[in-house]
C-alpha atoms as one frame of an Amber mdcrd trajectory, in Angstrom:
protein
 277.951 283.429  34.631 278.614 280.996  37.662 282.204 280.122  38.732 281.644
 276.548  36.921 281.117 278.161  33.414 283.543 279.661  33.503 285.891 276.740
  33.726 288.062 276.156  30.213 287.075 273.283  27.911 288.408 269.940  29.195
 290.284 269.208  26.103 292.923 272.093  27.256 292.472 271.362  31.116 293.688
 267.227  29.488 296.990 269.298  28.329 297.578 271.943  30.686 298.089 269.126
  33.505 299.227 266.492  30.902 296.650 264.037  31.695 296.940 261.359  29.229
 294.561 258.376  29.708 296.344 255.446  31.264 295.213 252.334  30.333 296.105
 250.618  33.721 293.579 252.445  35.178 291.038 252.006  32.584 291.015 255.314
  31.654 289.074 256.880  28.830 287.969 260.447  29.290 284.673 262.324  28.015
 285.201 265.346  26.926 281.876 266.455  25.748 279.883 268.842  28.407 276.624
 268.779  26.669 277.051 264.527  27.254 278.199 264.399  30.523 275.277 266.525
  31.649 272.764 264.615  29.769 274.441 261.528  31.889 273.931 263.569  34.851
 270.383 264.379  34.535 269.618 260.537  33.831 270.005 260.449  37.860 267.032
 262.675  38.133 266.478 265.613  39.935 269.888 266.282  42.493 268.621 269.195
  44.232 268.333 267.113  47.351 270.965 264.688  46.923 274.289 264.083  47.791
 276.127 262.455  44.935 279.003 259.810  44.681 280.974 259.918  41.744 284.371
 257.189  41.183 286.423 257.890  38.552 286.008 261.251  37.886 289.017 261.728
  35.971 289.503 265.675  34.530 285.775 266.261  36.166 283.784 266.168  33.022
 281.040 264.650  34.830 281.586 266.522  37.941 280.939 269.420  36.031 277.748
 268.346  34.886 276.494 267.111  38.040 277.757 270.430  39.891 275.655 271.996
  37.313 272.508 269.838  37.387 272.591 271.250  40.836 273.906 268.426  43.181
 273.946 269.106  46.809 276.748 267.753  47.248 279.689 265.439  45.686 282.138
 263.122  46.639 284.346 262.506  44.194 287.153 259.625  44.615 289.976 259.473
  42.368 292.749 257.202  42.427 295.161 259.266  39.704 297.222 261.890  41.533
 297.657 263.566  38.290 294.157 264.566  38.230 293.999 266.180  41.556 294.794
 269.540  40.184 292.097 269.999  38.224 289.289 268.782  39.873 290.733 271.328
  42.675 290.052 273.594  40.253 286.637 272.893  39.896 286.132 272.779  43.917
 287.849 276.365  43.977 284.216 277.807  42.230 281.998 275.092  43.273 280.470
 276.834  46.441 281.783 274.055  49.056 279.652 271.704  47.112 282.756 269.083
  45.504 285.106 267.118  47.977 287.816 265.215  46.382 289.179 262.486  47.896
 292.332 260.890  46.250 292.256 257.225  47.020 290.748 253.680  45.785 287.017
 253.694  45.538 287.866 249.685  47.284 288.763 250.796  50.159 286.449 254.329
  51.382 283.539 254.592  53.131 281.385 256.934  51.451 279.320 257.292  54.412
 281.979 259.274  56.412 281.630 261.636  54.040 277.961 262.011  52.501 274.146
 262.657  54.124 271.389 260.218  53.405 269.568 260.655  50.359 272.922 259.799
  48.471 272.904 258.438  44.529 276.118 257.334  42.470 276.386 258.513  39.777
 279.833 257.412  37.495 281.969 257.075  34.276 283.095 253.896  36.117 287.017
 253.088  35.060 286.455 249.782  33.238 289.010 247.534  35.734 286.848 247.860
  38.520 283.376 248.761  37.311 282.028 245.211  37.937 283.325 244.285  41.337
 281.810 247.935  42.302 278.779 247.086  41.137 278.501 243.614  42.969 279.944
 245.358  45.766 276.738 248.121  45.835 274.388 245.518  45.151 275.153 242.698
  47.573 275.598 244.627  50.891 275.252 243.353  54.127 271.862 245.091  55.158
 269.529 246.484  52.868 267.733 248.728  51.409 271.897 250.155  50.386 273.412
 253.351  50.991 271.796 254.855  47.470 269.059 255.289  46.211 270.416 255.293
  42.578 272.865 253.595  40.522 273.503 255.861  37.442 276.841 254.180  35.739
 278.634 253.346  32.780 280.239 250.420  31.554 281.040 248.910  28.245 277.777
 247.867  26.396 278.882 244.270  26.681 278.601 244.714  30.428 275.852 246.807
  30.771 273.904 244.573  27.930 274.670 241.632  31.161 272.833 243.686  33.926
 269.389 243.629  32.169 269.630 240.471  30.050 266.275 238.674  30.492 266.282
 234.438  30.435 266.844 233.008  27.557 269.249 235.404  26.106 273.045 234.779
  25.712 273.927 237.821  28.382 271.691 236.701  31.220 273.545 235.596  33.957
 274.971 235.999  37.511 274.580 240.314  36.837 271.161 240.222  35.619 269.905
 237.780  38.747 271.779 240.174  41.378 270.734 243.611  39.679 267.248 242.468
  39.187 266.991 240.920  42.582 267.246 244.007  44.204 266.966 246.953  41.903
 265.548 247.831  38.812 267.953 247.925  35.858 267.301 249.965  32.350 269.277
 250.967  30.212 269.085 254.997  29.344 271.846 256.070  27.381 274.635 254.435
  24.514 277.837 256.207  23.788 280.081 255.482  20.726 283.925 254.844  20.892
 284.281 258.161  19.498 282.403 259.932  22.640 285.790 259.022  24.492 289.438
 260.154  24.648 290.965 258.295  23.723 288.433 256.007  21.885 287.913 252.952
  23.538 287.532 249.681  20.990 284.044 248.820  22.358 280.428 251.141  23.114
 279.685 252.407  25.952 276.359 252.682  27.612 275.206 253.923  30.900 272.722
 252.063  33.595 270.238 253.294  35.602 269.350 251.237  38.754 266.554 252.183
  41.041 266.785 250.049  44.703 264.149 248.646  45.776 262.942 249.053  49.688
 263.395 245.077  49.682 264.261 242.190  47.675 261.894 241.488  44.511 261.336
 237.566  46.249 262.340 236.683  49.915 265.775 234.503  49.498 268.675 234.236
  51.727 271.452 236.590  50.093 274.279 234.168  50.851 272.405 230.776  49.311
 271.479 233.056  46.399 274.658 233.903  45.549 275.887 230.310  46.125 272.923
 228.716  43.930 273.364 231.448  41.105 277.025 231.324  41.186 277.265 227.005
  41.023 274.474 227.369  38.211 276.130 229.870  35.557 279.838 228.353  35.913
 278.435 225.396  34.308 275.995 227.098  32.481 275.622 224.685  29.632 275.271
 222.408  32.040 271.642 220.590  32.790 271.077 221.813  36.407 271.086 218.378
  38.084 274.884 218.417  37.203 275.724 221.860  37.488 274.301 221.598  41.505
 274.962 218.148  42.378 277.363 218.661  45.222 274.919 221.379  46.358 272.330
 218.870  48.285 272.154 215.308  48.181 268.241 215.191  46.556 268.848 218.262
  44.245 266.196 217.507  42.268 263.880 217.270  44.112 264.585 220.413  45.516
 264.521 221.909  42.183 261.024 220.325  41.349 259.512 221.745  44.229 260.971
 225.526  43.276 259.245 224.363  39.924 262.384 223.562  37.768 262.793 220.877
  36.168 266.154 219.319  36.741 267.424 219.077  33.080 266.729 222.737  32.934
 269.949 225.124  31.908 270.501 227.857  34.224 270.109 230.686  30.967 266.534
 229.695  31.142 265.159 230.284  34.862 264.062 233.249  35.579 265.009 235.104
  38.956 261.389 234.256  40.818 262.535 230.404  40.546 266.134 230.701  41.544
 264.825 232.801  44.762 262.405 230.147  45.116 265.581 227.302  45.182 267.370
 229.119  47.218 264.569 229.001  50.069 264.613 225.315  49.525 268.224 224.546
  49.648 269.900 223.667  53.269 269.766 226.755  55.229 267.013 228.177  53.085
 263.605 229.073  55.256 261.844 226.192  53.325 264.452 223.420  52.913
């Protein structure tokens, strides 16, 4: 028996160190070892990876990544009162788990990992987004990981691989798709969580790509995306009118047609906008 099996269930680590879920840090703790291995192995084979996990709460998914035989992890929690027992799991974890107590915001993961490096995360629900945007939209590329293995509530996760047309495509699925390949590999019930949260879960597996799916201009991108889908009901025309003087024009010639919506162009066109709006390589 290794040092990690013989760990005590997480349900009476949760009450030795009185770690009730707070809900102002979007807490909500799984306690089942057979799931949070099965997350871990949906981030393929670890062997030769170092791993970044957020959020790690008790360290039910530390567990199973330690187990699934990580290299290495980095785990960065920002709840003090978990500290003592993922120490406890570093203590029998062969040198092979740093903690680091702190806000995933504001580390650099690269001070403390080796290249090939995948995230893998039970992502606390008040940040999981901007995280996300954050790994996706760096300023060079290909990222820091290779992998994105993370959960979110199926509401957001449902957003990262909408397809156009559909009432979750949007500003997630344009960025995610972009750059990466989003799927989604696993759904979790309320009841997988303690405490239960009101809404499924579901975790998201995103594979970077060594460049962008169509050549755009990150920054114009963003802009274009971001003007379309805040007026998404919006015929395009209107929605980017400040955006260039002859907008459609511009949007003909990236082969939309201005009284398009933005829910129904696909990612190939907006890149191709984007290349013909000022700035862009075409305009």
């Amino acid at each position: 028996m290794s040092g990690l099996d013989s760990l005590p269930p997480l349900a009476r680590v949760i009450a030795a160190h009185g770690l009730s879920a707070r809900k102002s840090l979007g807490q909500n703790f799984l306690l089942d070892l057979n799931l949070t291995s099965k997350i871990a192995r949906q981030a393929g084979d670890l062997s030769g990876c170092d791993v970044l996990e957020i959020g790690p709460g008790p360290g039910g998914l530390t567990r199973g990544l330690l187990l699934e035989g990580a290299r290495r992890v980095l785990a960065i929690e920002k709840d003090t009162r978990c500290l003592p027992a993922l120490n406890e799991i570093a203590e029998v974890a062969d040198g092979r788990l740093e903690v680091i107590n702190g806000d995933a915001l504001d580390i650099d993961p690269l001070a403390h990992l080796t290249p090939p490096i995948r995230v893998v995360a039970n992502l606390p629900y008040n940040v999981g987004t901007e995280l996300l945007i954050r790994w996706l939209t760096p300023r060079d590329w290909p990222p820091f990981w290779q992998s994105l293995t993370l959960m979110f509530q199926r509401e957001v996760a449902e957003r990262i691989v909408a397809v156009p047309g559909s009432k979750a495509y949007g500003r997630l699925a344009l960025l995610a798709g972009w750059r990466a390949t989003p799927r989604i590999v696993m759904h979790l019930p309320p009841g997988a969580f303690t405490p239960p949260p009101k809404v499924s879960s579901a975790v998201v597996h995103l594979t970077a790509l060594a460049e962008p799916r169509y050549p755009a201009d990150p920054k114009i991108l963003e802009q274009v995306v971001a003007r379309a889908f805040n007026q998404r009901r919006k015929m395009l025309r209107a929605a980017l009118k400040g955006a260039a003087p002859d907008i459609e024009d511009r949007l003909l010639a990236a082969g939309i047609q201005p009284t398009d919506r933005a829910e129904t162009v696909d990612l190939e066109r907006f890149c191709a906008l984007a290349r013909r709006m000022p700035g862009g390589s075409e305009a």
